[in-house]
C-alpha positions in Angstrom: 32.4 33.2 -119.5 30.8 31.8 -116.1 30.1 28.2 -117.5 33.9 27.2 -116.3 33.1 28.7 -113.0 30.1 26.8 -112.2 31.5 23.7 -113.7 33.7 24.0 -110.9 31.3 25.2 -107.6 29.2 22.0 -109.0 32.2 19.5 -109.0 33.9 21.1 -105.9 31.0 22.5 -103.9 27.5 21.2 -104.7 28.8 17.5 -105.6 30.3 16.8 -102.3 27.1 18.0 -100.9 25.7 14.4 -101.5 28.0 12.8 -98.7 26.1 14.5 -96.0 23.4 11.5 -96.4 26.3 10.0 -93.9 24.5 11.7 -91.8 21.5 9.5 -91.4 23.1 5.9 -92.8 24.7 3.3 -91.2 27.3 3.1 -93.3 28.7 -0.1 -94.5 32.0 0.2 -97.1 30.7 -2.8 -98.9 27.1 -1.6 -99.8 27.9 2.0 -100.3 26.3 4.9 -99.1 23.1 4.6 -101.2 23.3 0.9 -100.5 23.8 1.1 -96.3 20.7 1.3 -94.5 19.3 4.4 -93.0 19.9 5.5 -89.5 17.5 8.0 -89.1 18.8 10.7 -86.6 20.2 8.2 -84.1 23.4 9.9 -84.9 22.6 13.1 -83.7 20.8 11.6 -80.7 24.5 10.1 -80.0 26.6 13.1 -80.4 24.2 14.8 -77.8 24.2 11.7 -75.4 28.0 11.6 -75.6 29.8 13.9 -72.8 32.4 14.7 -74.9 30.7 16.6 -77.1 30.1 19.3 -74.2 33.4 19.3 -74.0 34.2 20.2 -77.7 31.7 22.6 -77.9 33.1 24.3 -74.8 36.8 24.1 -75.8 35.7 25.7 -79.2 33.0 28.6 -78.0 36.1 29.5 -75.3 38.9 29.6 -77.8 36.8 31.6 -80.2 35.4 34.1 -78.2 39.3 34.5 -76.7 40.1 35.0 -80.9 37.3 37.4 -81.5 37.6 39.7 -78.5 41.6 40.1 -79.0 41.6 39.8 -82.9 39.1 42.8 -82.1 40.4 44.8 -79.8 44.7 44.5 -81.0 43.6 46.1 -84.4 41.9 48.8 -83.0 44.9 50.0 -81.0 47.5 49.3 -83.1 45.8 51.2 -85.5 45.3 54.3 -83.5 49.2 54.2 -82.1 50.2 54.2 -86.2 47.7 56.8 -87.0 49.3 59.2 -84.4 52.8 58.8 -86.8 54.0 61.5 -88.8 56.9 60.0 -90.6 55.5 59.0 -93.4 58.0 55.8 -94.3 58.7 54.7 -91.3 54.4 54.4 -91.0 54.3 52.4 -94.2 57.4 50.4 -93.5 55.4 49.3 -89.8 52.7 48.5 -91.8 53.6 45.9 -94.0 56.2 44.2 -91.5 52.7 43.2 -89.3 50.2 42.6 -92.7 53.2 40.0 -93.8 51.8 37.1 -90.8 48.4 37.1 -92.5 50.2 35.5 -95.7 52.0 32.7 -93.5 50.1 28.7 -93.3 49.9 27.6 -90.1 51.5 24.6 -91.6 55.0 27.0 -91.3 53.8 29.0 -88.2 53.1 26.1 -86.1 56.7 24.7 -86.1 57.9 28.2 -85.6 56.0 28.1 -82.6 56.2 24.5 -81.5 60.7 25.6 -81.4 59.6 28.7 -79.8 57.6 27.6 -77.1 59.4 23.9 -76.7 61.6 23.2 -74.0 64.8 23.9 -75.5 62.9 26.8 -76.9 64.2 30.5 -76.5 61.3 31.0 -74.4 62.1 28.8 -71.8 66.2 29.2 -72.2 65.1 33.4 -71.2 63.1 32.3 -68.1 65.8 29.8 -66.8 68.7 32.5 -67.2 66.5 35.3 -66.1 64.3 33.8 -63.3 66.5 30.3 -62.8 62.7 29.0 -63.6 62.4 24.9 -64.4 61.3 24.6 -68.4 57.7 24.5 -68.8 56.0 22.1 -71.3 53.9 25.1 -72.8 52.4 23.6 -75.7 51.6 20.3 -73.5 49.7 22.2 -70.9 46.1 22.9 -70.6 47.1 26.4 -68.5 49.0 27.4 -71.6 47.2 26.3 -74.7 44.5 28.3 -74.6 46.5 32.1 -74.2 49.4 30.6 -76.5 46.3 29.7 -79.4 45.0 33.5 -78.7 48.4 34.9 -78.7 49.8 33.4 -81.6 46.6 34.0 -83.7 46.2 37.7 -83.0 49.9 38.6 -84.1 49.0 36.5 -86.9 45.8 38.6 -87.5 45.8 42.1 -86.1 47.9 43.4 -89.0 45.0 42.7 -91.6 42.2 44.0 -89.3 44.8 47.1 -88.9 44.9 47.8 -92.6 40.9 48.0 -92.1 40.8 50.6 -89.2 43.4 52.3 -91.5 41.7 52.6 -94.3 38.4 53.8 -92.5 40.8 56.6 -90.6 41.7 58.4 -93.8 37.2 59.2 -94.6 37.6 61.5 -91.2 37.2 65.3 -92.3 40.6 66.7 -91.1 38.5 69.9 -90.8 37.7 68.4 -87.7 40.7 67.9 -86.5 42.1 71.5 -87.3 39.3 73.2 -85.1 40.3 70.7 -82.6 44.0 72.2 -82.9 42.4 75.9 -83.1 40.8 74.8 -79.8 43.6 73.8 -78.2 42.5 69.7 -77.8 45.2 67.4 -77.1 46.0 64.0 -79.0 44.1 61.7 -76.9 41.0 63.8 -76.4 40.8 64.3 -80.4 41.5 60.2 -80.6 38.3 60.2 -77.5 36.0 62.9 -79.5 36.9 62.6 -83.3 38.6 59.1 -84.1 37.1 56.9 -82.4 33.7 58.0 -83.5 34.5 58.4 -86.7 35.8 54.4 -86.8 32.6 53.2 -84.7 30.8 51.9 -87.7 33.6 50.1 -88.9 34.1 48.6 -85.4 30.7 47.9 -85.1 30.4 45.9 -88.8 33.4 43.9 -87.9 32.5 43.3 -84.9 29.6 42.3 -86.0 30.2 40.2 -88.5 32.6 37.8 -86.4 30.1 36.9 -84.0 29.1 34.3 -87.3 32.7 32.6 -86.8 31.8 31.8 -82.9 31.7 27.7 -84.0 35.1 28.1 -85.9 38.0 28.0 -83.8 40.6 28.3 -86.6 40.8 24.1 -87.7 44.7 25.0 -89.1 46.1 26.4 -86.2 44.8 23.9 -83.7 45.3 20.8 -85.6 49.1 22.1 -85.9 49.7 23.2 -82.8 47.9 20.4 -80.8 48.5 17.0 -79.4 47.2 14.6 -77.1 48.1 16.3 -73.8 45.8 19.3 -74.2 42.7 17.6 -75.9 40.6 18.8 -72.6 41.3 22.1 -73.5 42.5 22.3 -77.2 40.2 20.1 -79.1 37.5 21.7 -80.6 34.6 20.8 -83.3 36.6 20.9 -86.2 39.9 18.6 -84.8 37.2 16.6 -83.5 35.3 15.9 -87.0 39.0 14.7 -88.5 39.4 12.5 -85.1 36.4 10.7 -85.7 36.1 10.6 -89.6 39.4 10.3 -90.7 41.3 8.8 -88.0 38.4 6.5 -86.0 36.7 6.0 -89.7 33.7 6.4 -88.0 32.1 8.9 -90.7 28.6 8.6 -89.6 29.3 10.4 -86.4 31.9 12.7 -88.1 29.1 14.0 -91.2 26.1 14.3 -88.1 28.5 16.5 -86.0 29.6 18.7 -89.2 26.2 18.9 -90.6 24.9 20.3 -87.3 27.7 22.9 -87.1 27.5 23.8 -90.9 23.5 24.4 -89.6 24.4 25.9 -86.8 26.8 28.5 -88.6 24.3 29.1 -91.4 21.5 30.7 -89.3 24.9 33.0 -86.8 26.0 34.1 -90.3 22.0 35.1 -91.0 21.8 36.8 -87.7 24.4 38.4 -87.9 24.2 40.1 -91.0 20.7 41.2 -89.9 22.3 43.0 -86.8 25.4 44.8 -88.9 22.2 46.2 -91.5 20.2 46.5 -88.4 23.2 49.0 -86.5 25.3 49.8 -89.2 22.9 50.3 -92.5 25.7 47.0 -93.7 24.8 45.2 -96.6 26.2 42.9 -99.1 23.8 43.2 -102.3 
């Protein structure tokens, strides 16, 4: 029953594997990989030397930490605020309306966006009858891009982390919060004294266990949403891989940049998972 299935991780995973030999070749179309001479790691000693890979690698630490602290934080309270709902339908019906982003491409999301935010957007029609403000070129401003990536990305998100925190609400002993009642506690100090600590491990885990995705910056959405304008602030590892391999052709550079990320990734996803079994007893196997 599993032969199909690694038939496939071989010829779609493992196989592709080869091409990272980029890496360390001078690659010449006529000879081949195998056939182009070897490079050694001048590649990687370019990619350092080059001052635009500082700027990449700041662009996409920035915009990720941005994601990760809102897509952490917007969950959290959205899923206290529906917790505190007693109508049951009207809790359910909430719930699905914000899990229903999560199943949208980026592919559809970013021209939603690029007509929201665009100067003939309704954005910018509301602030010129409201405020009598000039239009402003959001998506083609390096003041913008940034909190318009964070924004859009967290409604996109915060329903599925919701879902989480949901789901981790209903294992809290309601005999806790009934002696809380027989006490006399209000709502928030029962959210301070029982919910919140009965979600912390959850919080904590995921949390955790984001920290791995610090180097991706969500490729999709910026390679969408982008353009020229905002490359000092907007590009990031991944846009910049496809710039040089698929648009420059210059895949020597573009396999030494991904192979160090891919590197870099593999030991934050290690570390990681040794903090959330270190703080939160988390494991996989």
């Amino acid at each position: 029953m599993l032969l199909p299935l690694l038939i496939l991780i071989g010829i779609f995973n493992i196989a592709p594997m080869f091409g990272i030999v980029l890496a360390f070749k001078t690659f010449n179309p006529s000879k081949g990989i195998l056939g182009s001479p070897w490079a050694g790691l001048a590649h990687f000693q370019f990619v350092i030397q080059n001052p635009e890979s500082l700027i990449i690698l700041k662009n996409t630490l920035i915009i990720a930490a941005m994601k990760i602290s809102a897509g952490l934080v917007a969950p959290i309270l959205f899923a206290l605020m529906l917790n505190e709902i007693r109508v049951r339908w009207f809790k359910r019906s909430v719930q699905t309306l914000v899990y229903l982003p999560h199943f949208l491409s980026w592919v559809i999301l970013a021209g939603i966006f690029r007509d929201i935010f665009g100067l003939e957007g309704i954005i910018n029609q509301s602030l010129g009858k409201l405020f009598q403000m000039e239009p402003i070129m959001f998506l083609g401003s390096n003041d913008w891009f940034r909190p318009i990536l964070v924004l859009t990305d967290t409604w996109k998100e915060f329903g599925f982390g919701t879902i989480i925190y949901l789901a981790a609400l209903t294992s809290i002993n309601p005999a806790l919060y009934e002696a809380a009642d027989i006490d006399g506690a209000s709502r928030w100090r029962k959210m301070r004294h029982i919910t919140l600590p009965g979600i912390a491990t959850t919080i904590v885990v995921l949390a955790t266990l984001s920290l791995n995705g610090v180097l991706n910056a969500g490729f999709d959405q910026v390679f969408n949403m982008y353009n020229a304008l905002v490359y000092d602030t907007g590009d990031i590892i991944d846009t910049y891989v496809y710039r040089m391999g698929l648009v420059s052709a210059q895949y020597e550079i573009a396999t030494a940049i991904g192979l160090a990320k891919s590197i870099v990734s593999f030991i934050l996803i290690a570390i990681t998972y040794g903090l959330a079994y270190r703080f939160a007893n988390y494991r996989i196997f």
